[in-house]
Jmol script that loads the backbone (N, CA, C; Angstrom):
load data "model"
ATOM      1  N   UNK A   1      40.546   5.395  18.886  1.00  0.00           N
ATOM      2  CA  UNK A   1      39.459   4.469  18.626  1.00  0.00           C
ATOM      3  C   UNK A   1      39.965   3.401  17.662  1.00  0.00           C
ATOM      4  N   UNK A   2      39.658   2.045  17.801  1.00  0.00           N
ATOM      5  CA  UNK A   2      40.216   1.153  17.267  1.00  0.00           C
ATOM      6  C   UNK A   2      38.900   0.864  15.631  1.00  0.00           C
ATOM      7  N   UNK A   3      39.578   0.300  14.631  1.00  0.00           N
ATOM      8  CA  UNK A   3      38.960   0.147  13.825  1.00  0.00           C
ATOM      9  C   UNK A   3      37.540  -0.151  14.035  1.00  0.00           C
ATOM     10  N   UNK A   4      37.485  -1.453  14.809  1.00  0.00           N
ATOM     11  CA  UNK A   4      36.413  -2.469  15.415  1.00  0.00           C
ATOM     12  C   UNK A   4      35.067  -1.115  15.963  1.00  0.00           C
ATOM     13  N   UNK A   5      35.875  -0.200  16.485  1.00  0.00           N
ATOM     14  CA  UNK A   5      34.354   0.890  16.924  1.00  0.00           C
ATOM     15  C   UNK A   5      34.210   2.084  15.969  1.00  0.00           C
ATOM     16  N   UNK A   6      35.072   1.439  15.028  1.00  0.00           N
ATOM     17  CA  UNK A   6      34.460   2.562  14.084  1.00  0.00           C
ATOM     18  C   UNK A   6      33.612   2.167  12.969  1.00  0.00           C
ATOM     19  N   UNK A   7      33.388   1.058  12.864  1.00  0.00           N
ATOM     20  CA  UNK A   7      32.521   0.213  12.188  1.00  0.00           C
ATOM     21  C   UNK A   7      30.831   0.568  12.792  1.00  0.00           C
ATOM     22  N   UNK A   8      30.787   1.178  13.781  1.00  0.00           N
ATOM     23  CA  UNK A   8      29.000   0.842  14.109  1.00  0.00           C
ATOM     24  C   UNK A   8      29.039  -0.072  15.404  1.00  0.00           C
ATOM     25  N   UNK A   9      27.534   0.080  15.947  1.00  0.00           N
ATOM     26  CA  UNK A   9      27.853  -0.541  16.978  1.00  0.00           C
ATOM     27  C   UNK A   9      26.988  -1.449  16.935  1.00  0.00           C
ATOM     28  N   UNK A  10      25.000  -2.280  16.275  1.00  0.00           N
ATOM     29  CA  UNK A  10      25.176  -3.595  16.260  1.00  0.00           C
ATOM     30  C   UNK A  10      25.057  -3.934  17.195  1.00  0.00           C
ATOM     31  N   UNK A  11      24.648  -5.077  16.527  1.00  0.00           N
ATOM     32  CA  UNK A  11      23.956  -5.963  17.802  1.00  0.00           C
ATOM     33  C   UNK A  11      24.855  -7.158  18.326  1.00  0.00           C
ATOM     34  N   UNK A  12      26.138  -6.566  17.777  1.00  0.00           N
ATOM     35  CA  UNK A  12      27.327  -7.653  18.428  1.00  0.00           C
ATOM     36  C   UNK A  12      27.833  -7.332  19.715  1.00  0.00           C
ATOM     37  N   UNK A  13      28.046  -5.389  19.720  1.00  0.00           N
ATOM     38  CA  UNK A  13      28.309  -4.980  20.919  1.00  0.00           C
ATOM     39  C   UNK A  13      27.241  -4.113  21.795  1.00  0.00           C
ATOM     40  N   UNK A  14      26.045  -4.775  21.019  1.00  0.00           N
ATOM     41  CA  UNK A  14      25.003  -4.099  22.480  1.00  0.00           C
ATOM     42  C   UNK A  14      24.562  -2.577  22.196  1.00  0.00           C
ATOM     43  N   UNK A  15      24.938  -1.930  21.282  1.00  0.00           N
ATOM     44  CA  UNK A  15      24.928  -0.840  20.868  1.00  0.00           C
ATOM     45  C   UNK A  15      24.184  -0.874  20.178  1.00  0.00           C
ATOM     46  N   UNK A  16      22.984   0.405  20.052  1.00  0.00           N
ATOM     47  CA  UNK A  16      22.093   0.492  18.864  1.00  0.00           C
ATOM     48  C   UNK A  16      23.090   0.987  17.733  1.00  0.00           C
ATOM     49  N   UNK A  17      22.027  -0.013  16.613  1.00  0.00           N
ATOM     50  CA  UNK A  17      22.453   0.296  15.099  1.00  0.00           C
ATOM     51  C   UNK A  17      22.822   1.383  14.605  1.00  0.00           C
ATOM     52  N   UNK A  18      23.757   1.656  14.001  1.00  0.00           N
ATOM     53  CA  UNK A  18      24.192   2.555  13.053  1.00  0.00           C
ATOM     54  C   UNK A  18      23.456   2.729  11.520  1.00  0.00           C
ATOM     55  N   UNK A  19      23.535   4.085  11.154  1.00  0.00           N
ATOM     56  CA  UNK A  19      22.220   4.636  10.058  1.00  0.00           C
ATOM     57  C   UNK A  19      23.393   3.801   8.626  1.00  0.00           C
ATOM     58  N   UNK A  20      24.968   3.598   8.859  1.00  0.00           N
ATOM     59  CA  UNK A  20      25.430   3.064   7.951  1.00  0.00           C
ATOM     60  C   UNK A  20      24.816   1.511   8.199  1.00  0.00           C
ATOM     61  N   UNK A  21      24.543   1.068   8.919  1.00  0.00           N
ATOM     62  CA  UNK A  21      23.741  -0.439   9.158  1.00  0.00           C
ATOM     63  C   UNK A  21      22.561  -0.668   8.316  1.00  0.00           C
ATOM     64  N   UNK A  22      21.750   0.353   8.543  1.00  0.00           N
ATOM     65  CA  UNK A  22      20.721   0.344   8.233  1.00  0.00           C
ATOM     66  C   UNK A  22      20.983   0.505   6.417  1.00  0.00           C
ATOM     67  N   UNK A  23      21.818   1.609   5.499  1.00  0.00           N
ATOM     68  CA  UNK A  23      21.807   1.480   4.237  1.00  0.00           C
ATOM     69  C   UNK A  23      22.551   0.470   3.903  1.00  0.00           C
ATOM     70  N   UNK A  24      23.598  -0.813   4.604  1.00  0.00           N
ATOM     71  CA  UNK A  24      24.100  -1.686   4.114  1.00  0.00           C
ATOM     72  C   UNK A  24      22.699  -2.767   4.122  1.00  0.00           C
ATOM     73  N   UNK A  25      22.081  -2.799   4.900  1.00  0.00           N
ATOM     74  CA  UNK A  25      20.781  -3.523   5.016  1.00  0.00           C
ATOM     75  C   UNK A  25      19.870  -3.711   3.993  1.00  0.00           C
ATOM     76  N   UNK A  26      19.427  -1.926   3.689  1.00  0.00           N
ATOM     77  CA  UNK A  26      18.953  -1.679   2.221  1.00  0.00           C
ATOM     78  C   UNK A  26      19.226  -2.504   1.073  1.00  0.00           C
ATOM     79  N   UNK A  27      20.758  -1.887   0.857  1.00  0.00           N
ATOM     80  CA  UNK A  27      21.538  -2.346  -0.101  1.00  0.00           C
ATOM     81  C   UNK A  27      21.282  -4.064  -0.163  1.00  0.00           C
ATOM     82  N   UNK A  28      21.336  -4.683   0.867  1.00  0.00           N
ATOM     83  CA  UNK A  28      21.404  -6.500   0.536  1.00  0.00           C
ATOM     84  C   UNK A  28      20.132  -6.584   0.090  1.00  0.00           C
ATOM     85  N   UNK A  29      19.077  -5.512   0.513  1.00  0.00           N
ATOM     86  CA  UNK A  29      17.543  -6.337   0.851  1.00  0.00           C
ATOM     87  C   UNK A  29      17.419  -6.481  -0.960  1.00  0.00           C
ATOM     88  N   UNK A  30      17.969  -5.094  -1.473  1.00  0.00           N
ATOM     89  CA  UNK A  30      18.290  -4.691  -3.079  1.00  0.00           C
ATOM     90  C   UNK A  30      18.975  -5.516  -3.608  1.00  0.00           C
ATOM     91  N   UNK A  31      19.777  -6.531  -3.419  1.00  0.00           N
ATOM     92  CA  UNK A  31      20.477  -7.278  -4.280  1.00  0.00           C
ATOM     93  C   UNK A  31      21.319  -6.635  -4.609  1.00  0.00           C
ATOM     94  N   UNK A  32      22.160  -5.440  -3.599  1.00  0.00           N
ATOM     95  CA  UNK A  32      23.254  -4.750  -4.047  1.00  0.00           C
ATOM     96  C   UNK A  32      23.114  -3.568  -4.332  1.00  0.00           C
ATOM     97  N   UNK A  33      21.419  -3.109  -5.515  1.00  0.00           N
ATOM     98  CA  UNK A  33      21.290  -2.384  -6.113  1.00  0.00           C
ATOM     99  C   UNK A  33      21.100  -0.964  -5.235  1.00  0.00           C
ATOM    100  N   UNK A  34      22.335   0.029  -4.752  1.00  0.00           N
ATOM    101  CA  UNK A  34      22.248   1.103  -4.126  1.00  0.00           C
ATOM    102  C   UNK A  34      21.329   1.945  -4.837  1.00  0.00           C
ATOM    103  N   UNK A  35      20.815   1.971  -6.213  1.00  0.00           N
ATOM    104  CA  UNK A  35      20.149   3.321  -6.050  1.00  0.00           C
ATOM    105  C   UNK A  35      18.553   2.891  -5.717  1.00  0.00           C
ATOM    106  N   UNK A  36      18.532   1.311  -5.834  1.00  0.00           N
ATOM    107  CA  UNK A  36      17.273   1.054  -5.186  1.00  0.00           C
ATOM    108  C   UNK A  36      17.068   1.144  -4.241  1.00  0.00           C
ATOM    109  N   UNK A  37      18.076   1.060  -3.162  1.00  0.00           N
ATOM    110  CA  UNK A  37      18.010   1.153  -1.659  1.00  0.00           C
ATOM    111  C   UNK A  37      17.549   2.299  -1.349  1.00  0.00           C
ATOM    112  N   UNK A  38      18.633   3.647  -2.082  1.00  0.00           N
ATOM    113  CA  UNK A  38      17.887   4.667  -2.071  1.00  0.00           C
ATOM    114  C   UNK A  38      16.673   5.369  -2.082  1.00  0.00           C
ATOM    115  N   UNK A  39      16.159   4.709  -3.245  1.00  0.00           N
ATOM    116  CA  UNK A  39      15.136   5.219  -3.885  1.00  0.00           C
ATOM    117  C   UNK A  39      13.975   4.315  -2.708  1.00  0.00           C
ATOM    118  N   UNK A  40      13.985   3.465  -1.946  1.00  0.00           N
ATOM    119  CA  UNK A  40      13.470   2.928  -0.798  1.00  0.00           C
ATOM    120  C   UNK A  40      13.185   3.856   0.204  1.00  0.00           C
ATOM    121  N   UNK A  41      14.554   4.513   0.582  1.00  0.00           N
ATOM    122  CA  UNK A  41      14.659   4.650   1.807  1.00  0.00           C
ATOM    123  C   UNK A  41      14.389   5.798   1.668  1.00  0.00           C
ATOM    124  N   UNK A  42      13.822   6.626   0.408  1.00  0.00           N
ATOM    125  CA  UNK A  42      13.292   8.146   0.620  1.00  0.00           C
ATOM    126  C   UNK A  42      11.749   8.032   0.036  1.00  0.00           C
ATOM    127  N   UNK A  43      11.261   6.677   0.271  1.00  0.00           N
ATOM    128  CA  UNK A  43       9.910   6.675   0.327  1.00  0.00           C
ATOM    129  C   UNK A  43       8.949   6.492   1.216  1.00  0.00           C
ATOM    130  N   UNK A  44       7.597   7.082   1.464  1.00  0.00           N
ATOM    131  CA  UNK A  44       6.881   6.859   2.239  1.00  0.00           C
ATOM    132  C   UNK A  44       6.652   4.989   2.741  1.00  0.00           C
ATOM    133  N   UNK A  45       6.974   4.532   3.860  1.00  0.00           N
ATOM    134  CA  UNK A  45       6.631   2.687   4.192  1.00  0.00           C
ATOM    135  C   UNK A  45       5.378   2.719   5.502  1.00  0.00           C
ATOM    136  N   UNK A  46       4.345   2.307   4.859  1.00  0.00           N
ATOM    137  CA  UNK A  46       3.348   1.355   5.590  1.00  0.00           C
ATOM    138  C   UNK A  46       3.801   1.063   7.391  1.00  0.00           C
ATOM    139  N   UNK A  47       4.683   0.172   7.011  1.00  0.00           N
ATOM    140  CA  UNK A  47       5.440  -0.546   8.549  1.00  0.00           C
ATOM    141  C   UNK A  47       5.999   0.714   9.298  1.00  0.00           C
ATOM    142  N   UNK A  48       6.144   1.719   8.608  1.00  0.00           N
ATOM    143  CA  UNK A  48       6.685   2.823   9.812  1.00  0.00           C
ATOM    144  C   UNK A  48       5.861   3.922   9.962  1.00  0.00           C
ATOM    145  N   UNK A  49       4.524   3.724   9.673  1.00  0.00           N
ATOM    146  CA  UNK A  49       3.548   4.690   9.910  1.00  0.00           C
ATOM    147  C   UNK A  49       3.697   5.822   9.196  1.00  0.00           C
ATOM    148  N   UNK A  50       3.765   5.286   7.664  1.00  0.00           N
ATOM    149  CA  UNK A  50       3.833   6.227   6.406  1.00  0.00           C
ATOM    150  C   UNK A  50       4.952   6.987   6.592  1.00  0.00           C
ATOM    151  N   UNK A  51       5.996   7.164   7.219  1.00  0.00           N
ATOM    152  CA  UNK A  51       7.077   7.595   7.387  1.00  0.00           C
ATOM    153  C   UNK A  51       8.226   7.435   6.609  1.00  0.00           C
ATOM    154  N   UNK A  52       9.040   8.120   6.067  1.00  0.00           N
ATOM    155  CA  UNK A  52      10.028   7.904   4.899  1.00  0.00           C
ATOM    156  C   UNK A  52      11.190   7.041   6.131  1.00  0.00           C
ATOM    157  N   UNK A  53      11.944   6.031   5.571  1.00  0.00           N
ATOM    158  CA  UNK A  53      12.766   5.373   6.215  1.00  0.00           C
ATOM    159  C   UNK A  53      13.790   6.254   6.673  1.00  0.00           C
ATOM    160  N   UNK A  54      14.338   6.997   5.671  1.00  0.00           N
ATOM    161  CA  UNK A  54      15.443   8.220   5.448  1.00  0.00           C
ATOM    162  C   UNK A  54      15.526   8.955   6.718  1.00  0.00           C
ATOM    163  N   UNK A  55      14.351   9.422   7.017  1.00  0.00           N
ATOM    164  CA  UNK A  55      14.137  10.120   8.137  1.00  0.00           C
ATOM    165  C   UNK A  55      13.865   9.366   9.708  1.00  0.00           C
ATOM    166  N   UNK A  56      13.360   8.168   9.652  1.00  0.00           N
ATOM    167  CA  UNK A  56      12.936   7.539  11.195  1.00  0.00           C
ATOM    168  C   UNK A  56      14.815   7.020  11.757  1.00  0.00           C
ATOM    169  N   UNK A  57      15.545   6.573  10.489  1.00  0.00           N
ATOM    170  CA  UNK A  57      16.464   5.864  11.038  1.00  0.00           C
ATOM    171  C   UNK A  57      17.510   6.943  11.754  1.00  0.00           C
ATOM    172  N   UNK A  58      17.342   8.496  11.919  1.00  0.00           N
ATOM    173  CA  UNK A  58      18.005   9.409  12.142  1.00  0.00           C
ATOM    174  C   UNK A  58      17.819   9.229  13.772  1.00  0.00           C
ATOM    175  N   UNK A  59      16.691   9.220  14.259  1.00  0.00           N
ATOM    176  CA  UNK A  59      16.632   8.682  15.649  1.00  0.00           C
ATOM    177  C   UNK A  59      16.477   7.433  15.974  1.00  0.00           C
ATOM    178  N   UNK A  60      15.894   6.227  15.346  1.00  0.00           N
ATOM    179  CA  UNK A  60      15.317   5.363  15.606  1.00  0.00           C
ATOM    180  C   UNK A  60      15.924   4.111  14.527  1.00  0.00           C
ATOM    181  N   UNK A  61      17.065   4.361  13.971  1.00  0.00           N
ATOM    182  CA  UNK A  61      17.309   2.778  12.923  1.00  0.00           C
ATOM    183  C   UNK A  61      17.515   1.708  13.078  1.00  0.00           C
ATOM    184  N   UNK A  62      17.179   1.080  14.602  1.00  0.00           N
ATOM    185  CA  UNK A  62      16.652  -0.048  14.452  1.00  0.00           C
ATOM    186  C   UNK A  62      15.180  -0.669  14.223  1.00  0.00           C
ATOM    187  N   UNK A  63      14.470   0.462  13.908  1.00  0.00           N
ATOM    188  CA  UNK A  63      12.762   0.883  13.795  1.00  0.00           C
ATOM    189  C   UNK A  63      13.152   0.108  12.203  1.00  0.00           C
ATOM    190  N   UNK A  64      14.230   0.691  11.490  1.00  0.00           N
ATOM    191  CA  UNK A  64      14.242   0.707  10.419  1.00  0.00           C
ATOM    192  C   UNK A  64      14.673  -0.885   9.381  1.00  0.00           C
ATOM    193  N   UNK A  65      15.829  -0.989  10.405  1.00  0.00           N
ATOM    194  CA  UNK A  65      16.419  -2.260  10.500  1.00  0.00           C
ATOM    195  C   UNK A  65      15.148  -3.232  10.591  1.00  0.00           C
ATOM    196  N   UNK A  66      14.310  -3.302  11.599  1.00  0.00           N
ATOM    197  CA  UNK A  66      13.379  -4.496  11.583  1.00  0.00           C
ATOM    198  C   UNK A  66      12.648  -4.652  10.802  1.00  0.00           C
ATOM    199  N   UNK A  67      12.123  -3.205   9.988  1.00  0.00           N
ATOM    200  CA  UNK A  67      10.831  -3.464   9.178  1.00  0.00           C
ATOM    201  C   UNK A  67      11.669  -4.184   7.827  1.00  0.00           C
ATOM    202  N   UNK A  68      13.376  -3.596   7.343  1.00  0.00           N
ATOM    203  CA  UNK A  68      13.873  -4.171   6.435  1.00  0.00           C
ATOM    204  C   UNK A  68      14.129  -6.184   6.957  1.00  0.00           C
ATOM    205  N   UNK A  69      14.221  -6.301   7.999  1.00  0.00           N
ATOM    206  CA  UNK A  69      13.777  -7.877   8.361  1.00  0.00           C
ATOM    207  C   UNK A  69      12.855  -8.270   8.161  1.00  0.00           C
ATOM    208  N   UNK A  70      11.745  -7.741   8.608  1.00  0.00           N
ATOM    209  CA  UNK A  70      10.266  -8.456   7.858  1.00  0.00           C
ATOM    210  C   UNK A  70       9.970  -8.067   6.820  1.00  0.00           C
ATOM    211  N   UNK A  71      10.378  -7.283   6.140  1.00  0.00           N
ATOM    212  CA  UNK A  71       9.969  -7.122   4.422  1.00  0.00           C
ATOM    213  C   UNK A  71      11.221  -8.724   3.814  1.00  0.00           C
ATOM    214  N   UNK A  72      12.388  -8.733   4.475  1.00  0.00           N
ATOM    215  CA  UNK A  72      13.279  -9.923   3.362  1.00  0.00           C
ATOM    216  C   UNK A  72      12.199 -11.464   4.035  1.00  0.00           C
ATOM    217  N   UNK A  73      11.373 -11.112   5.222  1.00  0.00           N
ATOM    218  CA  UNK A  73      10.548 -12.596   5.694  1.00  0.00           C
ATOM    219  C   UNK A  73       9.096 -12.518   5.225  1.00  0.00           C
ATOM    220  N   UNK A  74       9.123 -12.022   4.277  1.00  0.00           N
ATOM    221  CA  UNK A  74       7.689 -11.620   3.540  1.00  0.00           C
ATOM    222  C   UNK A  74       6.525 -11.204   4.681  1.00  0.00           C
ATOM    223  N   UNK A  75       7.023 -10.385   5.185  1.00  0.00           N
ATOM    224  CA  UNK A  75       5.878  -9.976   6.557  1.00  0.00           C
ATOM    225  C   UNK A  75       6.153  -8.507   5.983  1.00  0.00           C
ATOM    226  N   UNK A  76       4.808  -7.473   5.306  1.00  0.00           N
ATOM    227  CA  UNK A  76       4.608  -6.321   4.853  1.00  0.00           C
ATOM    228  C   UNK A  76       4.192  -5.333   5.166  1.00  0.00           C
ATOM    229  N   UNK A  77       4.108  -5.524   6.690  1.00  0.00           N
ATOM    230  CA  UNK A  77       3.198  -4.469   7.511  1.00  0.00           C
ATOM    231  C   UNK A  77       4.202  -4.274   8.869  1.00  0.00           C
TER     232      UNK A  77
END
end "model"
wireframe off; spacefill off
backbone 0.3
color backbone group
């Protein structure tokens, strides 16, 4: 396997997101700040039907990925 697919797969190659996608996502939405991301992503969110992020992105992290897009476009639900 070449570096390039070990990175995740993204929406460059058509492949659903990777759960490392989703905490680098966190991390920017944080300004870097990983233990905020954390401390995010093991809380109950509104946009995912009271569901801890931690847990939806295990099957579903582009569920997770979008709601972290409309939370950085001030859309909260």
């Amino acid at each position: 396997m070449t570096e390039k697919g070990l990175e995740g797969g993204g929406e460059a190659s058509g492949a659903p997101p990777s759960e490392i996608e989703v905490w680098q996502a966190a991390i920017a939405m944080f300004g870097g700040d990983r233990a905020a991301a954390e401390a995010w992503l093991h809380q109950e969110a509104i946009g995912l039907g009271w569901q801890r992020p931690i847990d939806v992105m295990e099957q579903e992290a582009q569920r997770v990925l979008d709601l972290i897009m409309r939370i950085d476009h001030g859309v909260y639900t």
